[in-house]
N, C-alpha and C positions, 0 to 999 in steps of 0.2 A: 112640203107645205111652205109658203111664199110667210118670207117672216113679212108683222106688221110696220106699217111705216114709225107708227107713233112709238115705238117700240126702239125702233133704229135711231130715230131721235135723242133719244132717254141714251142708250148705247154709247153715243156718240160723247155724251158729256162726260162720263167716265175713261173716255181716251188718252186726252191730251195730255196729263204730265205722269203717265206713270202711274204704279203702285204708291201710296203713298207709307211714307217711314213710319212706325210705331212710334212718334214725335210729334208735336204740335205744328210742325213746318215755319216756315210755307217752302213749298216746292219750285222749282222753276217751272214754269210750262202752264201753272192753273189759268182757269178765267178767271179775268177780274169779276170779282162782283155783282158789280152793277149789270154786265152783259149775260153774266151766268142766271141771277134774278127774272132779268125781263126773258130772258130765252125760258126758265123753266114757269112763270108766268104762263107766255104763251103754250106749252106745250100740256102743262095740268090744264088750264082753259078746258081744249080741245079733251082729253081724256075721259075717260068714262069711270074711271078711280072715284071710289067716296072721298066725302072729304077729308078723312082721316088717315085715308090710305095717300093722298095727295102730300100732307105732311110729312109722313113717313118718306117719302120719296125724295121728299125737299130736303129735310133734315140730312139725307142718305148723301146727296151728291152735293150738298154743302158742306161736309163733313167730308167728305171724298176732295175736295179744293181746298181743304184747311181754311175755312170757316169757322171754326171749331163755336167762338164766341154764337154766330149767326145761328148754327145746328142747335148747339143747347138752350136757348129762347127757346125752340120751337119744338127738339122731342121732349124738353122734361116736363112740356105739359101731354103728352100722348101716355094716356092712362092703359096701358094693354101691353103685351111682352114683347112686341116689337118697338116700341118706344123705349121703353127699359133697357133692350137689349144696345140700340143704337145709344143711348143715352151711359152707359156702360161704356160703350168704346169711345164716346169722345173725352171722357174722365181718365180711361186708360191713354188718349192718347195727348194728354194735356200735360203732361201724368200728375194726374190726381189716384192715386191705385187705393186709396182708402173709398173715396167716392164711388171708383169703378169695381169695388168686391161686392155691392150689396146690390 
């Protein structure tokens, strides 16, 4: 089965620096910001994601670049166990581990 393009896009922003450390970083290798933002801009645009699953996604590979501040704005308002969950790892990797038990 022919993977989707929208798909490989998404893929692709989780590449460039690596695994990232159980640490608040920053890593060598992320995008910057501002490039990472408008790239996943365009990319939710185009998606067929709810809007909520859109966030989750943003959160995920902002959090993935060590954004850490930029991620948690955005899942600790996502009310469902996927926000939780993500919202969770960015406390554990801030470390905040009182934050991230509950």
């Amino acid at each position: 089965m022919p993977e989707n393009p929208g798909l490989r896009e998404f893929r692709n922003l989780l590449v460039p620096a690596g695994l990232p450390e159980l640490g608040p970083g920053p890593r060598d290798g992320v995008t910057p910001f501002e490039t990472l933002n408008q790239t996943l801009d365009e990319l939710l645009e185009q998606s067929s994601l709810p809007a909520v699953s859109r966030e989750v996604v943003r959160g995920l590979i902002l959090l993935w670049h060590d954004y850490l501040d930029e991620a948690h704005l955005i899942v600790q308002g996502i009310e469902n166990a996927d926000g939780s969950f993500i919202h969770g790892i960015m406390h554990r990797r801030e470390p905040d581990y009182g934050n991230a038990a509950y």
